[in-house]
Backbone bond lengths (Angstrom), bond angles and torsions (degrees), N, CA, C in turn:
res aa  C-N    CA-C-N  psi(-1)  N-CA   C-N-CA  omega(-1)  CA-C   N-CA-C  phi
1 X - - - 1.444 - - 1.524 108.83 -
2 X 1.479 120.93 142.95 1.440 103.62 -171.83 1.927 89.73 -120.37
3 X 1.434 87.73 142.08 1.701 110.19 -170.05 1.675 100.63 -49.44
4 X 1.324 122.37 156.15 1.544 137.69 -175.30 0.985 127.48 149.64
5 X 1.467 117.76 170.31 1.564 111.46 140.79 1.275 137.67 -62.65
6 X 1.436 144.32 129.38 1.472 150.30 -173.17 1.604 94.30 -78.93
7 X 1.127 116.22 143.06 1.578 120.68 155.93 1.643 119.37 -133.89
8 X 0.943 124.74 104.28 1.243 127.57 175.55 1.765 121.37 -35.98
9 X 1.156 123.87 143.22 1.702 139.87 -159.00 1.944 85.61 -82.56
10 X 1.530 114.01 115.80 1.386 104.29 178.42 1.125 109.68 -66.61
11 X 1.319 132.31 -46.14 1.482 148.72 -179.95 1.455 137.88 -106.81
12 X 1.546 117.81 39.86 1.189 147.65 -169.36 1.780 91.49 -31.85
13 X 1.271 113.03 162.36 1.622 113.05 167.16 2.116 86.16 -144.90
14 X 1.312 69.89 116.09 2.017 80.55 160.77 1.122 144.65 -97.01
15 X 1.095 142.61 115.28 1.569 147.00 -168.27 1.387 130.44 -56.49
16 X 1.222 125.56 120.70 1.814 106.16 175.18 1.143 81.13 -155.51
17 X 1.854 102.84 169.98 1.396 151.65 -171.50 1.808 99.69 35.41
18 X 1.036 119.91 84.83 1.112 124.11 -142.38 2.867 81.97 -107.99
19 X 1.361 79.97 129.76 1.504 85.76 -177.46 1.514 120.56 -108.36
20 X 1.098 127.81 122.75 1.686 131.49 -156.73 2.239 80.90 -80.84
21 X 1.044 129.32 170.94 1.445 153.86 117.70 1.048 131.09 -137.69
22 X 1.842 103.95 119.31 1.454 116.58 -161.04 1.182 108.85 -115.17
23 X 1.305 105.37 173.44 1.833 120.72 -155.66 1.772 101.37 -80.38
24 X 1.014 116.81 143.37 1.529 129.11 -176.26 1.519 104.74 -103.77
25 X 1.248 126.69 -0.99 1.314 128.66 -169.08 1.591 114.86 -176.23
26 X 1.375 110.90 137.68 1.191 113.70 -172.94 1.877 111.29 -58.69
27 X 1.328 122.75 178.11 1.267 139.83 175.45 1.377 132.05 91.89
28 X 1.441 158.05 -155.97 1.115 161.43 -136.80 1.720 98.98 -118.01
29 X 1.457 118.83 128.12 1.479 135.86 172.63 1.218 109.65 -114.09
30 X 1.468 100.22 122.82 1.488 109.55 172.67 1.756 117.37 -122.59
31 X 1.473 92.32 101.26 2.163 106.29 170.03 1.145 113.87 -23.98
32 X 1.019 129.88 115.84 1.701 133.42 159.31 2.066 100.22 -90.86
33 X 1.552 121.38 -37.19 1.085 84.46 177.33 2.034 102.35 -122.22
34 X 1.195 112.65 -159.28 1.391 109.24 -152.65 1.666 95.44 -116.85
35 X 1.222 114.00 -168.36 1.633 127.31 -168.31 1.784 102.00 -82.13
36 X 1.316 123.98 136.86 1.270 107.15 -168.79 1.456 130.30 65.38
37 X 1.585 118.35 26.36 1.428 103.04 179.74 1.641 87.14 -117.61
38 X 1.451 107.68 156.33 1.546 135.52 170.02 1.573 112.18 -70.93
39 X 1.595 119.29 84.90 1.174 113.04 154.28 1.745 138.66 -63.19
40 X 1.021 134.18 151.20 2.046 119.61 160.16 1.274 88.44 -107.96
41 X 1.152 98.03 167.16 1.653 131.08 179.56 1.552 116.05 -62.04
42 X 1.158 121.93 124.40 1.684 135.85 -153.96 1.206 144.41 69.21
43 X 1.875 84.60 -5.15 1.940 96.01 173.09 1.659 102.44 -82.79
44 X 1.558 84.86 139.36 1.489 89.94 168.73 1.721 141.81 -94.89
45 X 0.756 121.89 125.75 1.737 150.31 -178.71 1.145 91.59 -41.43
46 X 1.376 138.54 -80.65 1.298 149.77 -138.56 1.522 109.37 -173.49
47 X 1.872 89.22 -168.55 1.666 83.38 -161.33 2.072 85.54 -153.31
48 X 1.289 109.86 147.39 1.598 104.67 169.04 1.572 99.12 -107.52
49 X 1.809 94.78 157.60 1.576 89.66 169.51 1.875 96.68 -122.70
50 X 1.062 103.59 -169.45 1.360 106.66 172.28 1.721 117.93 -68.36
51 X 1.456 110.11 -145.07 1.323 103.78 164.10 1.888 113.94 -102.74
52 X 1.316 85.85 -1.48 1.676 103.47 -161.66 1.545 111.98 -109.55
53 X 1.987 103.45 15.02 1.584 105.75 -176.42 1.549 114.61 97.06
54 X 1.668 115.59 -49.11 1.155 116.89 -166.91 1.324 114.28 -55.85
55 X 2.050 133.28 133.32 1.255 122.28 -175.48 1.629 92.97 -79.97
56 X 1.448 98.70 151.91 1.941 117.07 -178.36 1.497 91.70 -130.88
57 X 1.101 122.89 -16.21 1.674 84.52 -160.39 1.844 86.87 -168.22
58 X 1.407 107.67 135.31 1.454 129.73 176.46 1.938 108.84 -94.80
59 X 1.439 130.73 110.87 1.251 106.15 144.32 1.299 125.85 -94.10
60 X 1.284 100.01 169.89 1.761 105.31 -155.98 1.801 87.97 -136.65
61 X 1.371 116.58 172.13 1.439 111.46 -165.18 1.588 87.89 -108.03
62 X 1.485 127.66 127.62 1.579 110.51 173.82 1.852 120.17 -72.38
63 X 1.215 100.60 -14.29 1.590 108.44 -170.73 1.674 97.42 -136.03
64 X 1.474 99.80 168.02 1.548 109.34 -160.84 1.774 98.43 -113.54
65 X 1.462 104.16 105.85 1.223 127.18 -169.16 1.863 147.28 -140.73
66 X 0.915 106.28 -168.78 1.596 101.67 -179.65 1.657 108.48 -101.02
67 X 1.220 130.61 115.08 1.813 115.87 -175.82 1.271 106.08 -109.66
68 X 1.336 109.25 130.99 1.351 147.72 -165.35 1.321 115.51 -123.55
69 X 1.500 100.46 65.75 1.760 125.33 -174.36 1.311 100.82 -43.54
70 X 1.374 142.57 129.95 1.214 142.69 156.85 1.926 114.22 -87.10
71 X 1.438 101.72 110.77 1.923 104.37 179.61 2.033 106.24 66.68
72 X 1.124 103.99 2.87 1.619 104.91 -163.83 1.451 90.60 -103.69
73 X 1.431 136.99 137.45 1.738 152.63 163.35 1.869 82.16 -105.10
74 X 1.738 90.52 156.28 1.728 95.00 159.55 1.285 104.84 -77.52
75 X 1.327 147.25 -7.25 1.467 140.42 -174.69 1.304 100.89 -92.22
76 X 1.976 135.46 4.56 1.454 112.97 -147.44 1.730 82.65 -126.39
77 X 1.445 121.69 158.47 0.979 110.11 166.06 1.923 93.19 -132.32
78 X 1.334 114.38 172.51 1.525 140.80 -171.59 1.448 143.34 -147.75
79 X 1.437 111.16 108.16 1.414 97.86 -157.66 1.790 119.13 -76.31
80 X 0.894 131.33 145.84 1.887 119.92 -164.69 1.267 87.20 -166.46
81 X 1.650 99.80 157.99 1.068 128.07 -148.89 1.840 97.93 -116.97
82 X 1.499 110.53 167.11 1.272 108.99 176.56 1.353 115.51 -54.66
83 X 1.853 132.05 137.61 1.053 132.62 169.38 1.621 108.89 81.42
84 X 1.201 129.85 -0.77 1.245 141.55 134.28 1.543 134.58 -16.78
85 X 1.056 153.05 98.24 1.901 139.55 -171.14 1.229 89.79 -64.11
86 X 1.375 107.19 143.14 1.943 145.53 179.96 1.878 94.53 -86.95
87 X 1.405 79.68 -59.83 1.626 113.86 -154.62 1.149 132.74 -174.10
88 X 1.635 130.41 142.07 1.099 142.28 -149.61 1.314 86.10 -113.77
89 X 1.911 114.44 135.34 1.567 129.07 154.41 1.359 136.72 -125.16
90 X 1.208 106.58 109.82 1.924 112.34 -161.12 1.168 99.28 -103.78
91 X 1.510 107.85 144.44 1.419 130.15 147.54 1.671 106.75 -47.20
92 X 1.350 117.17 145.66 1.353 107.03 166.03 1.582 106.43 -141.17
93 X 1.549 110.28 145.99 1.781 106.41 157.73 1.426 114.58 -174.51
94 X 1.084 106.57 176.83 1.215 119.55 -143.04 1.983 101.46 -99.71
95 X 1.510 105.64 143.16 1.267 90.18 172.91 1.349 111.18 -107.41
């Protein structure tokens, strides 16, 4: 803990019903959007390619939400395996 004053978050934003989307196919995922951005329902997040570049597989967001990239930048890509998390999508609001 580093010594100070504490100040409380004026405008906290809180998380709920929080939705996993996982990989349908093995190989490398690359973010199209970033930590905190507002998806709707069928736009897609990202995309995997093979190991060889080729795109295989589109994710798409199933619900219309807040994404809360886990270790993922839009500049970063990751190789994962089938059944793998893409990305995490929360409800969010404010109290």
């Amino acid at each position: 803990m580093l010594s100070g004053p504490v100040s409380p978050v004026e405008h906290p934003l809180w998380l709920s019903r929080v939705s996993l989307v996982t990989s349908e196919l093995d190989g490398v995922f690359y973010p199209l959007v970033g930590p905190e951005a507002y998806v709707s329902q069928g736009m897609k997040i990202g995309y995997v390619t093979d190991y060889f570049g080729k795109k295989v597989w589109d994710a798409t967001s199933p619900i219309a939400r807040t994404t809360t990239l886990r270790r993922v930048r839009r500049d970063d890509a990751r190789a994962l395996q089938i059944g793998r998390g893409v990305a995490f999508l929360s409800g969010t609001y404010r109290r």
